[in-house]
Backbone bond lengths (Angstrom), bond angles and torsions (degrees), N, CA, C in turn:
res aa  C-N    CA-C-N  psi(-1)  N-CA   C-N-CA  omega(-1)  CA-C   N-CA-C  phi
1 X - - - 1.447 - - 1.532 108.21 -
2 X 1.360 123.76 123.74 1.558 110.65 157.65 1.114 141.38 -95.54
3 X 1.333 109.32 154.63 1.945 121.33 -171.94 1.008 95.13 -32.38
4 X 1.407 111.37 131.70 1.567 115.02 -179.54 2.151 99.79 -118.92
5 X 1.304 99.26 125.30 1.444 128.34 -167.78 1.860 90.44 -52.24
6 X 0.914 108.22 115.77 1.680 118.02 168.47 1.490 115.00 -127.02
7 X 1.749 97.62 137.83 1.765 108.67 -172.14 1.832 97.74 -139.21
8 X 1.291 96.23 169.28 1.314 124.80 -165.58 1.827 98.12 -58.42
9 X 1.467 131.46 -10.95 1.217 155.11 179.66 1.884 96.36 -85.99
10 X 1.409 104.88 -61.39 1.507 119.22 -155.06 1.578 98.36 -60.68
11 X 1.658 113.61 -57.00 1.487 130.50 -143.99 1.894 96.80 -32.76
12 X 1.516 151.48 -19.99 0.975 112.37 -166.20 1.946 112.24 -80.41
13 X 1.678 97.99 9.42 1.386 100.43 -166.21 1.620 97.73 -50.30
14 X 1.628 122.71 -31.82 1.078 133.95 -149.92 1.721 101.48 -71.53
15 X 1.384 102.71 115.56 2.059 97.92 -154.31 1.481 96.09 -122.32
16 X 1.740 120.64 -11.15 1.286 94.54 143.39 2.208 74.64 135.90
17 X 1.052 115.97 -28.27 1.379 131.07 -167.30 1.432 91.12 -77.35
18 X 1.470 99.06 130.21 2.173 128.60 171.45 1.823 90.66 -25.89
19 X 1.429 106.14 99.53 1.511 119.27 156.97 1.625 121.47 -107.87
20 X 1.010 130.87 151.44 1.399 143.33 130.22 1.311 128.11 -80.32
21 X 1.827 119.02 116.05 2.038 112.19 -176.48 1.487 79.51 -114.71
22 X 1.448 112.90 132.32 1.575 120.45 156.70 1.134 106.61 -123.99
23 X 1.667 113.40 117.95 1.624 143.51 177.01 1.453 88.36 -75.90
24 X 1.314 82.93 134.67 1.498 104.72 168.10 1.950 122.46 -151.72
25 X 1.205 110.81 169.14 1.489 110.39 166.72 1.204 112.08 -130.71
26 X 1.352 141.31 153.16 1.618 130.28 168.67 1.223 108.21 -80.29
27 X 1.488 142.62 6.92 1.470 143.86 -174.06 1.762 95.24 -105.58
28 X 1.496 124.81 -20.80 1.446 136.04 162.08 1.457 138.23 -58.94
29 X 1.357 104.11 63.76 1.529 112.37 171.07 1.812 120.63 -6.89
30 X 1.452 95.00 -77.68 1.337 108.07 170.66 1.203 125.81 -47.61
31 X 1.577 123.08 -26.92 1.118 141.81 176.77 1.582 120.43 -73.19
32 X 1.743 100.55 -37.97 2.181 113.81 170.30 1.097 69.25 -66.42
33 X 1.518 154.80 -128.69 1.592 171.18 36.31 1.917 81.14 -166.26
34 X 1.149 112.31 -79.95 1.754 117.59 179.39 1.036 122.02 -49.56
35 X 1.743 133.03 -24.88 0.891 114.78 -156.67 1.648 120.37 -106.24
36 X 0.788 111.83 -3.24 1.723 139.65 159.40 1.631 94.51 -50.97
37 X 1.710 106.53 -82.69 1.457 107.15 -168.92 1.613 114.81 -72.95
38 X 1.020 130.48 -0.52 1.972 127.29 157.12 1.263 93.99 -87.70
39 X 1.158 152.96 -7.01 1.839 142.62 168.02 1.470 87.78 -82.91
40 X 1.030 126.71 -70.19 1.727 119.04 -170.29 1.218 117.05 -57.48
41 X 1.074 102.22 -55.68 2.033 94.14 166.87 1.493 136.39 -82.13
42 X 1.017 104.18 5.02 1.581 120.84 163.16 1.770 92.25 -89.16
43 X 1.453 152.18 -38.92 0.876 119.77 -165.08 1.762 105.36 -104.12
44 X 1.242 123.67 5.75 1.178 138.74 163.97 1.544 120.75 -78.94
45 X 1.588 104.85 -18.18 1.831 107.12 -179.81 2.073 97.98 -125.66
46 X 1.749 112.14 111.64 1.167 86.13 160.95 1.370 131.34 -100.30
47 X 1.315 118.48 27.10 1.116 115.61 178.31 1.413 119.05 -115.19
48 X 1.292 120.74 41.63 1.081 124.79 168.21 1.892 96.47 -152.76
49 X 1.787 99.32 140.70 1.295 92.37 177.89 1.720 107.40 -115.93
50 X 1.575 100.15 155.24 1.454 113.57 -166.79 1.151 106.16 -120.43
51 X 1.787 111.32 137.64 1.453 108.53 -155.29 1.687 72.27 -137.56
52 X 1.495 102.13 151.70 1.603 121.53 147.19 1.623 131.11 -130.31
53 X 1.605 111.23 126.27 1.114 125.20 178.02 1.489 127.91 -93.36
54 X 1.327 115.67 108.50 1.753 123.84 -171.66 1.653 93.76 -69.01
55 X 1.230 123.65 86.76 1.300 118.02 148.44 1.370 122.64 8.94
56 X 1.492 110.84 -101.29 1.232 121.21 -163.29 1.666 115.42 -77.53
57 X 1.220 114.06 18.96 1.379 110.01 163.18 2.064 106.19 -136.32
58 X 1.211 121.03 31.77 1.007 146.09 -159.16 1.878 114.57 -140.65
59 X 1.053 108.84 12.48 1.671 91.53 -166.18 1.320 139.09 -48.65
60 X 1.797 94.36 -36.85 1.817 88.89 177.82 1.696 118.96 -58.31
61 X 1.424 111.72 -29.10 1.440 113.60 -165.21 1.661 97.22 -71.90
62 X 1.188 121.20 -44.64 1.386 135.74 -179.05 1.547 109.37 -66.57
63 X 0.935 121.84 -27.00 2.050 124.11 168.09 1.483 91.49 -73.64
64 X 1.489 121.03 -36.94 2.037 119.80 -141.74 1.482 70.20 -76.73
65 X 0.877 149.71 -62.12 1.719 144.74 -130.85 1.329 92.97 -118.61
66 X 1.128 148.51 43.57 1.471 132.83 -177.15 1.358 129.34 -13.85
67 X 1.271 100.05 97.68 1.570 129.19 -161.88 1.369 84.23 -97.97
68 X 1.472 115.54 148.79 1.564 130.90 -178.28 1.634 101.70 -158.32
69 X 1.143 125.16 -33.92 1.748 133.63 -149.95 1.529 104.83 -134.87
70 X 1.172 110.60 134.95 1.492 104.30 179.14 2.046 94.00 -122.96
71 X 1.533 84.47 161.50 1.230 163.31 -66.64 1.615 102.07 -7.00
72 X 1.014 142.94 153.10 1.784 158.49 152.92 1.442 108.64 -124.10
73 X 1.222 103.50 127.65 1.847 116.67 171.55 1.491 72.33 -136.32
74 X 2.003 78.59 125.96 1.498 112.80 142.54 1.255 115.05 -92.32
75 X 1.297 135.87 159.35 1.690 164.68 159.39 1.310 115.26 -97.74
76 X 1.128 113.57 95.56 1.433 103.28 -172.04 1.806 112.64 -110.45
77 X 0.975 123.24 149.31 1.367 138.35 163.55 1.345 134.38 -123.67
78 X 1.225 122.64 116.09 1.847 115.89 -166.94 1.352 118.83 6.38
79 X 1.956 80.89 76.35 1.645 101.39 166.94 1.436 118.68 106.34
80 X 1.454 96.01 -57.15 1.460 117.33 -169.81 1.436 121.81 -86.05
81 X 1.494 135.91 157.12 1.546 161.69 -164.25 1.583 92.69 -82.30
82 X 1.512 145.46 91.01 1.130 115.30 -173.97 1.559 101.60 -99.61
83 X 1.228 112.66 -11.72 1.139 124.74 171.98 2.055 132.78 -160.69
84 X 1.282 110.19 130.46 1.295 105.11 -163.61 1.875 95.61 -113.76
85 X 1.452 109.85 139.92 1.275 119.58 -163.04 2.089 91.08 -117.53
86 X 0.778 137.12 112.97 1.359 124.75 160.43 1.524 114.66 -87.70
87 X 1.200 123.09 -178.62 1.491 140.06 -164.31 1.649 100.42 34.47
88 X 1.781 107.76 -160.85 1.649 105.49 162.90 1.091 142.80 -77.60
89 X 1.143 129.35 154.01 1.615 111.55 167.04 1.673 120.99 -116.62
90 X 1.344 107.76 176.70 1.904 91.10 170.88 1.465 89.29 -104.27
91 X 1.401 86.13 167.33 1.352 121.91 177.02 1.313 124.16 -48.85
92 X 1.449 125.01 -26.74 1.228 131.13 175.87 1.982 101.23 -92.09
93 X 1.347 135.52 -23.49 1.322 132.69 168.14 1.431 99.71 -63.47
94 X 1.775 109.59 -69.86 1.790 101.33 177.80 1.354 106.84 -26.57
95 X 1.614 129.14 -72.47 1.250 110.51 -149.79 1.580 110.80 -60.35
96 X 1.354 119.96 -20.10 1.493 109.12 -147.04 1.683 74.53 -98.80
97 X 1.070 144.22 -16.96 1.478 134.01 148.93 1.651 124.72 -26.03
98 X 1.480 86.34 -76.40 1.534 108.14 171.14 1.891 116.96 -56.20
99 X 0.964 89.18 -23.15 2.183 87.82 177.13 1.681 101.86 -67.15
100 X 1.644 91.06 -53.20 2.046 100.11 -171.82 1.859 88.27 -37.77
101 X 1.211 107.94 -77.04 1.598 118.08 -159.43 1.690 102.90 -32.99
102 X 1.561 113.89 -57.73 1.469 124.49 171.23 1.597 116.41 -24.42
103 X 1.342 95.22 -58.51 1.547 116.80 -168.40 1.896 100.58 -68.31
104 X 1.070 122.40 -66.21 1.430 132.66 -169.34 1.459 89.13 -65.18
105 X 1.378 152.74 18.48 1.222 142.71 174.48 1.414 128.00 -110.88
106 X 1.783 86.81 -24.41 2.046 119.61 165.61 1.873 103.46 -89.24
């Protein structure tokens, strides 16, 4: 499945089901750096959906979650932030990210 583009219009997509939101900016180095590997592993897991938020053309969603630091992936679980990751991560942290969410979902 791919990251599906979410805006201050979109947010009720958020229905409560094991998500990933990764804030981002296109002026965010660190931010190209992630976004390669959340396209590949968003289409490697379908049971979790992956959303991305353009910062600076996005604000309410970015006030709702107090966004300060880029890149930020939220973890979400029915509804809720179960976990917030700042800067990047590798690919093997994402996943072991994404298991917690798995697990808290059974």
């Amino acid at each position: 499945m791919p990251v599906i583009e979410l805006n201050d219009s979109t947010i009720s997509q958020l229905n409560g089901e094991p998500c990933i939101i990764d804030f981002y900016a296109d002026w965010c180095t660190p931010c190209k750096m992630m976004s390669p590997m959340l396209e590949e592993t968003s289409s490697d897991n379908q049971d979790i959906t992956f959303f991305k938020v353009n910062v600076e053309n996005n604000p309410e969603i970015t006030n709702k979650y107090k966004i300060a630091n880029l890149p930020t992936i939220l973890f979400m679980q029915k509804g809720l932030v179960v976990e917030k990751s700042v800067g990047t991560l590798s690919k093997k942290q994402l996943r072991e990210k994404m298991e917690n969410i798995k697990i808290k979902n059974e």
